[in-house]
C-alpha positions as CSV (number, residue, x, y, z in Angstrom):
1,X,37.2,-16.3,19.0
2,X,39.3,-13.5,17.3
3,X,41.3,-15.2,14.1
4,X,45.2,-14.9,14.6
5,X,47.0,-12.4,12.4
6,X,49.5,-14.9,11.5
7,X,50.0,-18.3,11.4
8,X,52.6,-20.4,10.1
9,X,52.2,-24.3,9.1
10,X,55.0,-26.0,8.4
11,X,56.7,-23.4,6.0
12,X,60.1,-24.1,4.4
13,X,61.9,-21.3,1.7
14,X,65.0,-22.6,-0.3
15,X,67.0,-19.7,-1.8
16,X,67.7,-20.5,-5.7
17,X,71.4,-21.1,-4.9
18,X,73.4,-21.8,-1.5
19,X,72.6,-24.2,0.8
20,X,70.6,-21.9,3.2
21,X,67.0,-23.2,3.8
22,X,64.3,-22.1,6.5
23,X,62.5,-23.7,7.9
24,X,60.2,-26.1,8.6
25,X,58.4,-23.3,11.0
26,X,54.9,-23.5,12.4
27,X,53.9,-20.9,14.7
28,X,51.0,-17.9,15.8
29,X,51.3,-15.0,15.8
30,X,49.2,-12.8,18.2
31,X,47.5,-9.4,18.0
32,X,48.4,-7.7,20.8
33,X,51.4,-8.9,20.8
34,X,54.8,-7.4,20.3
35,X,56.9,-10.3,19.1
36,X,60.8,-9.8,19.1
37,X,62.9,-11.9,16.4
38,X,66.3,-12.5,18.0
39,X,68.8,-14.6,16.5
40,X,72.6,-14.0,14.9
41,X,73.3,-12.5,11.3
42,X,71.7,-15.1,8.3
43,X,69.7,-17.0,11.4
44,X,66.9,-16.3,8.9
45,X,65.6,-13.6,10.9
46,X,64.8,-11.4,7.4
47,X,63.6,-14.6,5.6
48,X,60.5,-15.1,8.1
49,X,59.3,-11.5,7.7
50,X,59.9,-11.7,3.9
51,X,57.7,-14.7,4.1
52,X,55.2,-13.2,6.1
53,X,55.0,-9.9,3.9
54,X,54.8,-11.9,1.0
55,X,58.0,-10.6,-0.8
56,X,59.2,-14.5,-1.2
57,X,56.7,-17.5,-1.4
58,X,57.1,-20.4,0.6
59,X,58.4,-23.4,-1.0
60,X,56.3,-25.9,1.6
61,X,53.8,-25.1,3.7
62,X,51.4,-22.4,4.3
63,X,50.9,-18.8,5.6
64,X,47.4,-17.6,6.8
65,X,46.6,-14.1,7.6
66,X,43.4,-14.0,9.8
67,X,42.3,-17.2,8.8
68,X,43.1,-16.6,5.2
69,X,45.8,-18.1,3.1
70,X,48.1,-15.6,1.9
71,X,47.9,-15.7,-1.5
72,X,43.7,-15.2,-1.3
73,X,44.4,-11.6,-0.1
74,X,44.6,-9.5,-3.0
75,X,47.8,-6.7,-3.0
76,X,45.8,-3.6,-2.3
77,X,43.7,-5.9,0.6
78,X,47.4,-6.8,1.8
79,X,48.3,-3.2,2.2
80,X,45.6,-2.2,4.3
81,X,46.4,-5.1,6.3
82,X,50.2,-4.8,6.4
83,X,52.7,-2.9,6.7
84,X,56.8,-3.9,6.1
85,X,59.0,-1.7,7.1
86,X,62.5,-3.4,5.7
87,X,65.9,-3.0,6.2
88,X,67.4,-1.2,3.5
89,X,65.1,0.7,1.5
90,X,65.9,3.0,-1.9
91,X,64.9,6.9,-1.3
92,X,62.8,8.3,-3.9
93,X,64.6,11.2,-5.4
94,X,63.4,14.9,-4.6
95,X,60.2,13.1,-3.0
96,X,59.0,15.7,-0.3
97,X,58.5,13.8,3.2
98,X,54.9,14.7,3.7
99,X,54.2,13.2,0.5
100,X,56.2,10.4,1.1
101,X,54.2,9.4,4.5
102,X,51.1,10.5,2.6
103,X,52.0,7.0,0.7
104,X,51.3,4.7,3.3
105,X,47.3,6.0,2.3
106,X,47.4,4.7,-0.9
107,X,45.9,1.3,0.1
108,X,42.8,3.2,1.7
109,X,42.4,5.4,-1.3
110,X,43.7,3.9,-4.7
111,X,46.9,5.2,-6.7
112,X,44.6,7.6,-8.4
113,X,42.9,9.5,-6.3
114,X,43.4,12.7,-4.0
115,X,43.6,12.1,0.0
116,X,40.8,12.9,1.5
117,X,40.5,14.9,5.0
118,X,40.7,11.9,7.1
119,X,44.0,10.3,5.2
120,X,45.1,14.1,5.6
121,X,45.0,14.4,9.3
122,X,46.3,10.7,10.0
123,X,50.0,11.8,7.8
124,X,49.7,14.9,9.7
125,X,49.2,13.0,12.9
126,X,52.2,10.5,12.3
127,X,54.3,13.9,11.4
128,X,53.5,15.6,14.6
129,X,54.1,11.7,16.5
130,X,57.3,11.6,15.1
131,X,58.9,15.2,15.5
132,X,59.4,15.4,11.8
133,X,57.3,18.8,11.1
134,X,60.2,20.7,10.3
135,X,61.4,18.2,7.8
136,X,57.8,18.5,6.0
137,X,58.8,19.9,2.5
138,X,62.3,18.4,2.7
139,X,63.0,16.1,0.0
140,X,63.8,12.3,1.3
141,X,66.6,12.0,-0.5
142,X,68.0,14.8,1.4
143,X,67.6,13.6,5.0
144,X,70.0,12.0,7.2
145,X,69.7,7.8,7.9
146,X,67.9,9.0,11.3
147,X,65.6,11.3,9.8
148,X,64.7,9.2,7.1
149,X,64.3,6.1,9.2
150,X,61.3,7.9,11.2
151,X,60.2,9.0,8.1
152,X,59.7,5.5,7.2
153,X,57.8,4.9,10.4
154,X,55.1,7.6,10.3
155,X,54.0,5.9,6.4
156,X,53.9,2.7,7.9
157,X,52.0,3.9,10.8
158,X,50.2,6.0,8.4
159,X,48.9,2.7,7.0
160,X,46.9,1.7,9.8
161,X,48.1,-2.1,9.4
162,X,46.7,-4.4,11.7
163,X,49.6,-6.3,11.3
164,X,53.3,-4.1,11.8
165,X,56.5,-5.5,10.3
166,X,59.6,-4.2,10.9
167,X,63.2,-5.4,9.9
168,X,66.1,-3.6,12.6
169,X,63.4,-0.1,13.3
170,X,66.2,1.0,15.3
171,X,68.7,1.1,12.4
172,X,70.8,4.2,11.9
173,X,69.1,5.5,15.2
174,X,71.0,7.0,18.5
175,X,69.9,5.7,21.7
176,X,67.0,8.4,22.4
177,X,65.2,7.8,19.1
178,X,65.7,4.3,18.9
179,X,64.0,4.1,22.4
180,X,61.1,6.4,20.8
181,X,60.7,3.8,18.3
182,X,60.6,0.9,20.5
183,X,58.5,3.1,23.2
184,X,55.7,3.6,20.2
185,X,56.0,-0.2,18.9
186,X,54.9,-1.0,22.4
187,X,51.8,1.6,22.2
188,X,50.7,0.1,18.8
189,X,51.2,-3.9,19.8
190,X,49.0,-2.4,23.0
191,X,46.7,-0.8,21.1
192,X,45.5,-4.1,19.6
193,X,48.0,-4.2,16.6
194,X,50.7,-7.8,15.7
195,X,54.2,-6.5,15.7
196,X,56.6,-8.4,14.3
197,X,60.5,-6.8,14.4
198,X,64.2,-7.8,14.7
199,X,65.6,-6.8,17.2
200,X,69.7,-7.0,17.6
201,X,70.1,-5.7,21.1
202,X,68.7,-8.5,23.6
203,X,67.9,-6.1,25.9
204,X,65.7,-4.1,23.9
205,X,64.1,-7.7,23.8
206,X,63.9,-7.9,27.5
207,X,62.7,-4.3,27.7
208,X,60.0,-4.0,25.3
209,X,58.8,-7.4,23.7
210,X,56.1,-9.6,24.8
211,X,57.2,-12.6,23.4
212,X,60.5,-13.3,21.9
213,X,61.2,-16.0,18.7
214,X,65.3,-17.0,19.0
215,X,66.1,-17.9,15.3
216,X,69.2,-19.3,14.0
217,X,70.6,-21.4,11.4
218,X,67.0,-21.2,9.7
219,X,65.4,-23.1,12.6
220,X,63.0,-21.5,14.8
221,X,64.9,-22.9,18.4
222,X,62.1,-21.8,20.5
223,X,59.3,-19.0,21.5
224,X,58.0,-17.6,24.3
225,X,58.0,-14.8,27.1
226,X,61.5,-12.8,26.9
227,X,63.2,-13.8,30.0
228,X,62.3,-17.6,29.3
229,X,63.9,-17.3,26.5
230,X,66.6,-14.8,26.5
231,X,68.7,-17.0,29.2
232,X,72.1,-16.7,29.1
233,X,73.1,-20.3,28.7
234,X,70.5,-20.5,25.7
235,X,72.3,-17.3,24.1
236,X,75.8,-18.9,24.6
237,X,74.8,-21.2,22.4
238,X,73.1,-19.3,19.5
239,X,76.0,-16.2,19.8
240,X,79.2,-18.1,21.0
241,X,79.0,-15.6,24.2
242,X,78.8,-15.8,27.3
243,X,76.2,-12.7,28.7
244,X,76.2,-11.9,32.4
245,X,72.5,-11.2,34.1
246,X,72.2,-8.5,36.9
247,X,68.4,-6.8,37.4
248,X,67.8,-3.5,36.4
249,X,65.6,-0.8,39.2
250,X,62.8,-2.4,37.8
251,X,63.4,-6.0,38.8
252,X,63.8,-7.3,35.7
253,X,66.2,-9.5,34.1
254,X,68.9,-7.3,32.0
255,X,72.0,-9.1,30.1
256,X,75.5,-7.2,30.8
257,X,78.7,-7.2,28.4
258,X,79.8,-10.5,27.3
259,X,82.7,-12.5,27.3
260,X,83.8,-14.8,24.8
261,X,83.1,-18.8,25.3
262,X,86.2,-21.0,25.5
């Protein structure tokens, strides 16, 4: 039997001040599986991919990455393993985009060393996959949110992680490339690969996840296939609205515009 990318046993995070806390959460993650995190602003939607990532330790509990606590990978055996795309990141200044995906490598090849023809062709690969061979010898830190954002995407594709983590991939994005995006998360979680991403728009849940976690006030409410989960009466009470379900061409279940809850 295959070992689960990630599993979650009982964890629970307390910030250092506030009275936010996560958790308990126990809970698999899949390969294979594209797995939607849904939920309203500070459910804890962030927290849980931080946790997973390894960019904040859990107070209780314990994370396992194939069968493998956390903390027994080391960093460089994390980054071949993972890759977290997150939600705000700084821009290196007057760092050309090719180099830039060229990056996501580094955990194949060491800090000190050249790329070789392989790691070449894979950044040259996520370049052509994303449309971005015009911005090649651009520096980041003169691209538009957009640009930058896809940028992002072919390093952290360029990574080859088995497991994908991705905090809003559709930020800064109009509708066409946020659909690429989520078109190509598909073809990766199909492909054999764990995606893990928050998703704001509950019908890009519907669309494109397999399974959906609905987060909110730190709890984990529930988990499972999207249009289980994404119901409207459930969503009234995580959001405050009401959502009205028609089917799309397709047959499936799609959520119209809302109306506020008395």
């Amino acid at each position: 039997m295959a070992e689960i990318p990630v599993t979650l046993d009982c964890v629970r995070w307390r910030p250092q001040s506030g009275t936010f806390e996560f958790g308990p959460v126990s809970l698999e993650a899949e390969a294979g599986k594209f797995i939607a995190l849904v939920g309203p602003n500070g459910a804890g939607k962030s927290t849980l991919l931080n946790l997973v990532s390894g960019i904040i330790t859990p107070d209780e509990g314990r994370i396992d990455l194939f069968g493998k606590a956390h903390y027994e990978w080391t960093a460089r055996e994390r980054g071949r393993l993972m890759a977290f795309l997150s939600q705000d990141p700084e821009r290196p200044f007057g760092f050309p985009v090719a180099e830039y995906i060229g990056l996501g490598r580094f955990p194949h090849v060491g800090p000190f060393r050249s790329l070789g023809k392989r790691d070449c062709r894979i950044v040259d690969e996520e370049i052509t996959a994303w449309g971005l061979e015009f911005l090649e010898s651009r520096a980041v830190s003169n691209l538009s949110g957009g640009e930058f954002q896809r940028v992002r995407l072919a390093r952290a594709l360029a990574q080859e992680p088995k497991i994908l983590l991705l905090d809003e991939p559709g930020n800064h994005l109009d509708l066409s490339s946020r659909m690429g995006i989520l078109n190509r998360l598909r073809e990766e979680s199909g492909a054999g690969r764990c995606v893990m991403a928050v998703l704001h728009d509950v019908n890009d849940a519907l669309l494109y996840a397999d399974q959906v976690w609905l987060v909110a006030d730190g709890q984990l409410l529930c988990s499972g296939p999207p249009q289980d989960i994404l119901q409207p009466e459930k969503l009234a009470q995580v959001y405050g609205i009401k959502l009205t379900p028609f089917t799309n061409g397709e047959g499936l279940m799609m959520l119209g515009v809302p109306s506020f809850v008395q």
